[in-house]
N, C-alpha and C positions, 0 to 999 in steps of 0.2 A: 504494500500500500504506500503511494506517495507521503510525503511529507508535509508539511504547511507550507503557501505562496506566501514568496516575499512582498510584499507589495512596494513598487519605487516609482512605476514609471506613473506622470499623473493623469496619463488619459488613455494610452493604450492597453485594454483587458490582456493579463497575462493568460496565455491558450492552457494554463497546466493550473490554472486557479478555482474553478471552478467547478461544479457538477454535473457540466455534459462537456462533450466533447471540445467546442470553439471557447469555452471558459465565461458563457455568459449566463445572467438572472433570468431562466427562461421561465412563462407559464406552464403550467403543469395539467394534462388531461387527467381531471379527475377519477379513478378507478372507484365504484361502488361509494357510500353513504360519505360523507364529510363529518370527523369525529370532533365534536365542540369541546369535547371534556373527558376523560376517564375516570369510573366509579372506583376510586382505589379506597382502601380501606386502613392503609398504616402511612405513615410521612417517609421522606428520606433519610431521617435521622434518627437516631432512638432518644434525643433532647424533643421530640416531638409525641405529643401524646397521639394515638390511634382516634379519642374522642374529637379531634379535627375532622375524620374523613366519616366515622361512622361507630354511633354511640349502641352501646349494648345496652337497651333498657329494659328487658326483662331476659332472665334465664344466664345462660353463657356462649360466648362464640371465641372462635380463637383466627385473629384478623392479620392478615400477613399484605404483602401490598396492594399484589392485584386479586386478592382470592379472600375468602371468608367462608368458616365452619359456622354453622351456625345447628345448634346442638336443640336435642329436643325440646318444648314448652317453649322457647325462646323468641326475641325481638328485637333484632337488628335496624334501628332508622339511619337513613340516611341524612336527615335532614339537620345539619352540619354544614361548617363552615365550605370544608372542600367539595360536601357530597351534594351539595344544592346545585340545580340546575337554576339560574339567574334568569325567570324567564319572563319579569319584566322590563329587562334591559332588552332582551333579544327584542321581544315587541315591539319596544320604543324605537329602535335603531337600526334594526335588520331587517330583510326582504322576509324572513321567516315564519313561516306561521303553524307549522307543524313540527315535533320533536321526538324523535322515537331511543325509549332505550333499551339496548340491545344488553344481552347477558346472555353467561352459558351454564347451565344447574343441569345440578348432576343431587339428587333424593328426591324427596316430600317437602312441600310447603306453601307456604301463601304468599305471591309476589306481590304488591299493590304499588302505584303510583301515585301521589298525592302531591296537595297543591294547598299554598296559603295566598291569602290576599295583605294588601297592606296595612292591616291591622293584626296579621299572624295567625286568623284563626282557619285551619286546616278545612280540607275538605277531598272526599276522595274521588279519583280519577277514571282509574281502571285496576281491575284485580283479576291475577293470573293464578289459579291454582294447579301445581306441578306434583306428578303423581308418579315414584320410581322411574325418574329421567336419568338417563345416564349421556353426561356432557350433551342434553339437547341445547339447542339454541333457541332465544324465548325474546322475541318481541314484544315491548309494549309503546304503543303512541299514545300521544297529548297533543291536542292545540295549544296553540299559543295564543288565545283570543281574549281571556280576559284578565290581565295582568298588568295594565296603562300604567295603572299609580302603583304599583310592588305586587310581593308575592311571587312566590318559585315555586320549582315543580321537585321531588323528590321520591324514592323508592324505601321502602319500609318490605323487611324480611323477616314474615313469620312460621313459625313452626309448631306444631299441638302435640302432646307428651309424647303421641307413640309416631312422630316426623321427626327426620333429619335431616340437613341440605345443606350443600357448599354450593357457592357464587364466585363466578369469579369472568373475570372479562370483559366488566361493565362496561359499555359505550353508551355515552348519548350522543344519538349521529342526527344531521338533520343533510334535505335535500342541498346537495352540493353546484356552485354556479360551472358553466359552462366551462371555464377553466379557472384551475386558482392559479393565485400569485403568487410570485417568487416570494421568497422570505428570508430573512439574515437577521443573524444574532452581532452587537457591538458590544465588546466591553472593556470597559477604559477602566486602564491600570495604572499606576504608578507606586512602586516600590512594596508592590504587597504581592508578590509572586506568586506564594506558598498558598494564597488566597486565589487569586485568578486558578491556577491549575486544578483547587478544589472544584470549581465553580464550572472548567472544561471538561473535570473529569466527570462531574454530575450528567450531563452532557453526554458525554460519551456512553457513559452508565444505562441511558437509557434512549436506546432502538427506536421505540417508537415517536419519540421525541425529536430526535435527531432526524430522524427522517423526514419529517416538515420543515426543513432548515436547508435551504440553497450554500450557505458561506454564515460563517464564525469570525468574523473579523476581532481582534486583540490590537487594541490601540495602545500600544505599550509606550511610556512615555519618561518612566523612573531613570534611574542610574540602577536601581536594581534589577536587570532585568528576570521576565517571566523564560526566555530560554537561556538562563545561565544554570536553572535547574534541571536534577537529572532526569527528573517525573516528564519534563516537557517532551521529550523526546517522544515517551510512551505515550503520552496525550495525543498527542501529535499524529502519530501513526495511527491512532486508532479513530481520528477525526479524517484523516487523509484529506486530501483537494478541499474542505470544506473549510478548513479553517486557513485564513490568512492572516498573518503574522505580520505586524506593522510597527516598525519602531518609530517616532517623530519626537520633538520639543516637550518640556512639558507645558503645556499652555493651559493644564488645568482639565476639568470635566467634558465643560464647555466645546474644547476643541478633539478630546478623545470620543465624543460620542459624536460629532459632528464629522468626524471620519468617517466611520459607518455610513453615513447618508450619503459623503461626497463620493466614498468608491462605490455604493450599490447604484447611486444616478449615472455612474458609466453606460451602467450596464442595463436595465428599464429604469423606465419612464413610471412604471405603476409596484414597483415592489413594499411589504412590510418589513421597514426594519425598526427591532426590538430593542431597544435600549436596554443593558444591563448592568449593574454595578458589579464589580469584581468581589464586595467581599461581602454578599449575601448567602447564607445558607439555599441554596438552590430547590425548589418546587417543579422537576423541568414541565411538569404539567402546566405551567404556566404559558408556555410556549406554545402547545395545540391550543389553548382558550382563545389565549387573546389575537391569535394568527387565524383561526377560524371565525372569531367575531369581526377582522377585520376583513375576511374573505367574505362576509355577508352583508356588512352596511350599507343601507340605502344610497349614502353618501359618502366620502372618503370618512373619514375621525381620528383623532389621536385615540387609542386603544390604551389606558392606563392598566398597573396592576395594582396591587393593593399592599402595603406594608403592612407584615406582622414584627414586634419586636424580638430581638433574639434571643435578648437576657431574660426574656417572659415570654415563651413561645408560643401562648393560648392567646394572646394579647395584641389585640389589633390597633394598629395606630390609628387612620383615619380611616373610614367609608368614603368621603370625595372632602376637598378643600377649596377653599379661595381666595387670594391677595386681596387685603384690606388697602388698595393702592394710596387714598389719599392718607393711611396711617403708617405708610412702609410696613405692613405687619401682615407677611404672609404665616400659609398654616389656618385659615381661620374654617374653622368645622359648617361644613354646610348642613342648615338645620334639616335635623332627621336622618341626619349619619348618625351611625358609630363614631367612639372617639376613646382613646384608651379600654376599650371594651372585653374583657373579658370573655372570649367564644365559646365557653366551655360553662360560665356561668350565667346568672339573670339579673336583669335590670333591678337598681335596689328601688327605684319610687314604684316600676308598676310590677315589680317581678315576673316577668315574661320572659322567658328568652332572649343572651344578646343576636338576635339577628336582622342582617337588615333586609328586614319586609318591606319601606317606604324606600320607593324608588327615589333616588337623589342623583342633583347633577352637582358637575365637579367646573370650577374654573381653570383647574390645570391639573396633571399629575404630575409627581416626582418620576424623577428618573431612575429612581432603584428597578424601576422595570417599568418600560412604558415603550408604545409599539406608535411608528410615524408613518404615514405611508409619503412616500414619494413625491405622488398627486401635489400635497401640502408644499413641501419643498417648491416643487414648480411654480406653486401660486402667492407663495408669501417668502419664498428664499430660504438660508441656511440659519440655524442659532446667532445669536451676537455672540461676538468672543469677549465675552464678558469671565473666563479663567474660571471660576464654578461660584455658585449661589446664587437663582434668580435667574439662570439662564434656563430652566424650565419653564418657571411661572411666566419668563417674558414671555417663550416662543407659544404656552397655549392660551394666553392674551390676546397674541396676534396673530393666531390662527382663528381665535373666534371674532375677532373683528372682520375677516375674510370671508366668514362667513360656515369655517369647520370647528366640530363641537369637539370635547374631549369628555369621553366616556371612561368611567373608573369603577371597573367589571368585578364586582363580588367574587368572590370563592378563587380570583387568579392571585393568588398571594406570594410573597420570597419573606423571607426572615432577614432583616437586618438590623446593625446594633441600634440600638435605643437612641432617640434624640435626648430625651432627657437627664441621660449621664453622661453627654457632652457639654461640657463646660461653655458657656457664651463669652466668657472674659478669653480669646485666643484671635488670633490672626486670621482665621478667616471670617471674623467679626467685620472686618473690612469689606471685603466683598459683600457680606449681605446689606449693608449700609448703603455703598457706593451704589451698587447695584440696585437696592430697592430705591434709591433718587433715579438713576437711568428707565426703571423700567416704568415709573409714574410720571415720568414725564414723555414715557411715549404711549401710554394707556389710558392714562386721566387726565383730569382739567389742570392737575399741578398749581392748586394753590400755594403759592410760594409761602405767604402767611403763615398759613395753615400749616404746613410742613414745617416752617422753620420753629412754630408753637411745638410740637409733636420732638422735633430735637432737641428744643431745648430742655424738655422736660427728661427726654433720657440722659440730657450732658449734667443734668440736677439729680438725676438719680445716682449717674455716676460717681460726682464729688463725693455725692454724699455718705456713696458704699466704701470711699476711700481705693476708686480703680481709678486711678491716674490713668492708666496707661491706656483702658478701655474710652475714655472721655479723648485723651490724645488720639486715638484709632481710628474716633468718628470725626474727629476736626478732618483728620487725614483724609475723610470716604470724601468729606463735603467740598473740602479742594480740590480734588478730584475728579468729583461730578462736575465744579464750576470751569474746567481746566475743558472740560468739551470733548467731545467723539476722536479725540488725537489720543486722548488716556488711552483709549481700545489700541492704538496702532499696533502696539506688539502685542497684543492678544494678554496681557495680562504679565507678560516676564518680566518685568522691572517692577514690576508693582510687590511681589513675593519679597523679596529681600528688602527692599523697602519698607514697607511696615513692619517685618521682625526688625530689623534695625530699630526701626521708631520706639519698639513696644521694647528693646530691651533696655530701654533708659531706664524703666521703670519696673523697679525691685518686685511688686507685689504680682507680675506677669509672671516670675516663678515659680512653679510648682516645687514644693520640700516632700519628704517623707516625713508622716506625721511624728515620730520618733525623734529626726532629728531636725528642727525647726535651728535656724543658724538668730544665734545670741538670747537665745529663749531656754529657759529650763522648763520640763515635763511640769515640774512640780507648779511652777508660775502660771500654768495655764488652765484656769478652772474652768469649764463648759459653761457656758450663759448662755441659756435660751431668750428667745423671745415671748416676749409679752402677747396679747390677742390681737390681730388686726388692729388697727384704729379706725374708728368707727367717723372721724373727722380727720383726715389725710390731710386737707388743706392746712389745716389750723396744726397740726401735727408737723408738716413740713414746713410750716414758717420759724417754726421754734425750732428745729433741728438746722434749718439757715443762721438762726440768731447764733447758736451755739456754735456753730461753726467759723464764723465770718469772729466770731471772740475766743477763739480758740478754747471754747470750753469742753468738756468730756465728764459723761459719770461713769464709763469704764477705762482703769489707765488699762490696763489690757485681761485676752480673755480669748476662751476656746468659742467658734461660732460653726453650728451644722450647717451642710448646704441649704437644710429645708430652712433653717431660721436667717437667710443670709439676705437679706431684705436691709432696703436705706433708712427704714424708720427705727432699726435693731442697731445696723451696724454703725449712725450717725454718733451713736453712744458713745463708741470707742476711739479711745486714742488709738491702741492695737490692735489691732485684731487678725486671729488665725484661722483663718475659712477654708473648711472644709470644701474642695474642689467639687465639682459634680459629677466627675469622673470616678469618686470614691479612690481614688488610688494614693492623693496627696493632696496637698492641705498650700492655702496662700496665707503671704504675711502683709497681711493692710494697713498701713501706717499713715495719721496722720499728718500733711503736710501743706501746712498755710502756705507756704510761699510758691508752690505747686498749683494749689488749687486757685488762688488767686490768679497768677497767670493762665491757666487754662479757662477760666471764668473769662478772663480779657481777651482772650482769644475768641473763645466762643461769640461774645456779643458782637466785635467788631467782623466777622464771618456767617454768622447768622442773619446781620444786616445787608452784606455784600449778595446774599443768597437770595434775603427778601429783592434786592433791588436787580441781579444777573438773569437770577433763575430761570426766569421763563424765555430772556436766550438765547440761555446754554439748550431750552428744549429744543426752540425753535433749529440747533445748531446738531442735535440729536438726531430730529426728524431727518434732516436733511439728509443725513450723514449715513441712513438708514439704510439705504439703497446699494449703496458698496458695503456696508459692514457685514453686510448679510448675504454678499455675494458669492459665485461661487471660486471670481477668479480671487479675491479677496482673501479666500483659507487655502485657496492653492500657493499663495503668498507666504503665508501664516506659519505654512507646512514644507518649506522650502520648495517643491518640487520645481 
């Protein structure tokens, strides 16, 4: 078996790259039903509980991937995170209107299909009773007709004391279009090898997955690279011509997954390609969903996936989001998603099941796994090389300005690590700052006011949490933004060392090990928590100014947890030693008047420059638009 293509030249397809003969993203004549999803029954990892794909709730079953015992008296549902069929999204979005699931049973028992509305209350479909089958094949259909506003479709496996029955083979297949489209997997790495490879080999792992995937493209971008390993090789071979191996700059996310687009638009004009992070615990089932939802939409769409977190595996990050543009504050939960949700447990006000029965739309997805098609590219251009953060939310902004939606598909899930024990005090705090000014001034009205209220009120929180160096980082986004569409020239490479520089003026940007904290004794540092909310913030933050601006303190110093690491807690202290939110080390925050008064002078005289440039710098944004996003632009970018 061949090895992986190099990828160099920038416009001629290399003939030995790709999955047919001439090396190009060809359409594919459909063979028999189009698989939307497979009924699996365990995850790919044993950190993943089985009650993801298919809960035992009566009797016992012994649940292996693709197969399931399910033992006499017993009651196997599907109706789970993985095991749902989403088939008010198909409705909403697809040409499809009928959905058939296919399975192969070998005993006794009771098949049944069911379906909820978007209040969750069940209701059944069609019921199969299986009588001494040996591996027969067992059909059952559903319409897809009433499910606008939520509600999916699901399979439930039961058995009576003297039945026994194994499943396995699940398909939900639905009528396939005349031909499908190519498909390609991106994923942009840098310095995390050992991670990428897990992620190929997942891949690899799994045949049926792999098989709906044209090219594997690896936008490898580190000093570390992903074939300096000896795994790569074996990876490698066993991906053959599918996967192409691509070293370039590193210029951040932004320009790694933008790769992907720019080598599959060599080759068609209409291909899906999958955005994937390198260090997600891999679903590859993820791959037929959302490659088969986008082989069916009415209209081209951004095809999102869904983030589950890693450190909490049951635990769903969002159902769909949106950028609060004129607040810089993306991430914002669209009402009647999920949101940190527990899938495995129930709502605590109406105790129901966490699932999501109300169909919700999404203003953008991340790019931990999110599918493009081509089409889009043609009609609105390439990502801005804006180096990572906000280079999502810009491009499905501006994809629905154009007039294409972005869909964030239940049950296509990846596991990655937690936002919440990433720390916000760090360098690429930068980026989402700079970035969320560029991308509201090419999405909203850009009240300059209004924005420049919104900052100031973070550069107040900053002083007052004693993050010097985080209050400097935002001066740094907002010069930056006023500096104009030239900041992007180089795609974000001067920008990386630049801000660690900035930020390392400033002692409290270090992380210590809780142990040894430098010129601090263990014993001197008592834990102080925080107090309740205040229930008056304003009037609470004018007195926490006064005390400041008079250099007063009622802690000379003190231990602080990250939950209690709040400006109304930490304005108290002269010291203080904050727990990181990465749990792994601890910051040392220290008062410093002559600091913060300069960073205060900076801010107003910058904040005014902002109110009075602002709108501009947008106007100088828009303009700027047209090349930033072109394609000879990252061919630039990318040396070629």
């Amino acid at each position: 078996m061949s090895g992986p293509a190099r990828v160099q030249s920038p416009d001629a397809p290399d003939a030995s790259s790709g999955p047919t003969s001439n090396g190009k993203l060809v359409d594919h004549v459909p063979v028999g039903r189009l698989v939307t999803q497979r009924g699996l029954f365990a995850g790919p990892s044993p950190i993943v509980t089985e009650d993801l794909y298919a809960e035992v709730v009566q009797g016992a079953a012994q649940r292996r991937r693709d197969r399931v015992v399910v033992e006499p008296g017993s009651l196997v549902s599907m109706n789970t995170y993985f095991g749902r069929f989403p088939a008010s999204y198909w409705q909403r979005w697809t040409v499809v209107r009928e959905v058939t699931a296919e399975l192969v049973v070998t005993g006794s028992g009771k098949l049944s299909v069911l379906a909820s509305d978007s209040e969750g209350v069940s209701r059944t479909i069609a019921v199969e009773q299986v009588t001494d089958a040996e591996a027969r094949s067992v059909s059952i259909s559903a319409k897809i007709d009433r499910f606008n506003d939520g509600g999916a479709l699901w399979l439930d496996l039961r058995t009576d004391v003297h039945e026994g029955m194994t499943v396995e083979s699940v398909r939900w297949t639905v009528q396939p279009p005349e031909r499908l489209r190519p498909a390609a997997v991106v994923i942009c790495t840098c310095n995390r090898a050992d991670d990428c490879i897990a992620t190929l080999t997942a891949l690899a792992d799994d045949p049926e997955a792999l098989a709906g995937l044209d090219a594997i493209y690896v936008a490898d971008q580190g000093s570390d690279t992903v074939d300096s390993r000896p795994k790569f090789a074996e990876v490698s071979a066993r991906l053959g011509a599918k996967l192409r191996y691509i070293q370039q700059p590193n210029l951040g996310g932004a320009a790694g997954f933008t790769r992907g687009l720019y080598e599959a638009a060599k080759e068609s004009d209409h291909a899906n390609v999958l955005f994937m992070d390198d260090d997600v615990l891999l679903e590859p089932d993820i791959a037929i969903r959302l490659n088969s939802f986008a082989n069916r939409t009415a209209e081209p769409a951004i095809v999102g996936g869904q983030m589950l977190n890693l450190l909490h595996p049951t635990q769903l990050h969002v159902g769909a989001e949106w950028a609060d543009l004129e607040n810089l504050a993306p991430g914002q939960v669209t009402k009647g998603a999920l949101h940190a949700a527990d899938l495995t447990g129930v709502d605590e006000e109406t105790g129901k099941p966490n699932r999501q029965e109300v169909r919700v739309d999404a203003g953008y997805n991340g790019w931990w796994s999110c599918l493009i098609p081509t089409e889009i590219v043609q009609a609105i251009g390439y990502p801005l090389p804006l180096f990572f953060q906000w280079d999502d939310a810009e491009y499905g902004y501006r994809a629905k300005a154009a007039g294409f939606a972005t869909v964030t598909l239940p049950g296509a899930g990846v596991w990655h690590a937690d936002f919440g024990w990433k720390d916000w005090d760090d360098w690429h705090r930068y980026f989402n700052l700079r970035n969320s000014m560029i991308t509201a001034a090419l999405h909203s009205r850009f009240d300059t006011k209004h924005i420049a209220r919104v900052l100031t009120a973070q550069m107040t929180r900053y002083l007052l949490s004693l993050q010097y160096g985080l209050a400097a980082t935002l001066l740094k986004a907002v010069e930056d933004y006023l500096a104009g569409p030239e900041m992007l020239h180089d795609g974000g490479a001067a920008a990386v060392p630049a801000i660690r520089a900035l930020r390392a003026q400033y002692p409290e940007t270090v992380r210590h090990p809780a142990s040894e904290v430098p010129g601090l004794r263990s014993g001197e540092l008592q834990l102080i928590p925080a107090g309740d909310t205040p229930s008056l913030k304003r009037a609470v933050l004018i007195k926490r100014l006064a005390y400041r601006l008079l250099g007063r303190h009622v802690h000379a110093r003190g231990a602080v947890s990250a939950e209690d690491a709040t400006w109304w807690h930490l304005s108290l202290f002269d010291t203080a030693v904050v727990t990181d939110a990465s749990q792994e080390g601890v910051r040392i925050r220290k008062y410093d008047r002559e600091t913060m008064f300069r960073l205060g002078k900076e801010a107003v005289t910058l904040f005014r420059r902002f109110i009075a440039e602002g709108n501009a710098v947008q106007d100088q944004y828009k303009q700027a638009m047209p090349e930033l996003t072109s394609r000879e632009n990252w061919k630039r970018l990318y040396q070629l």
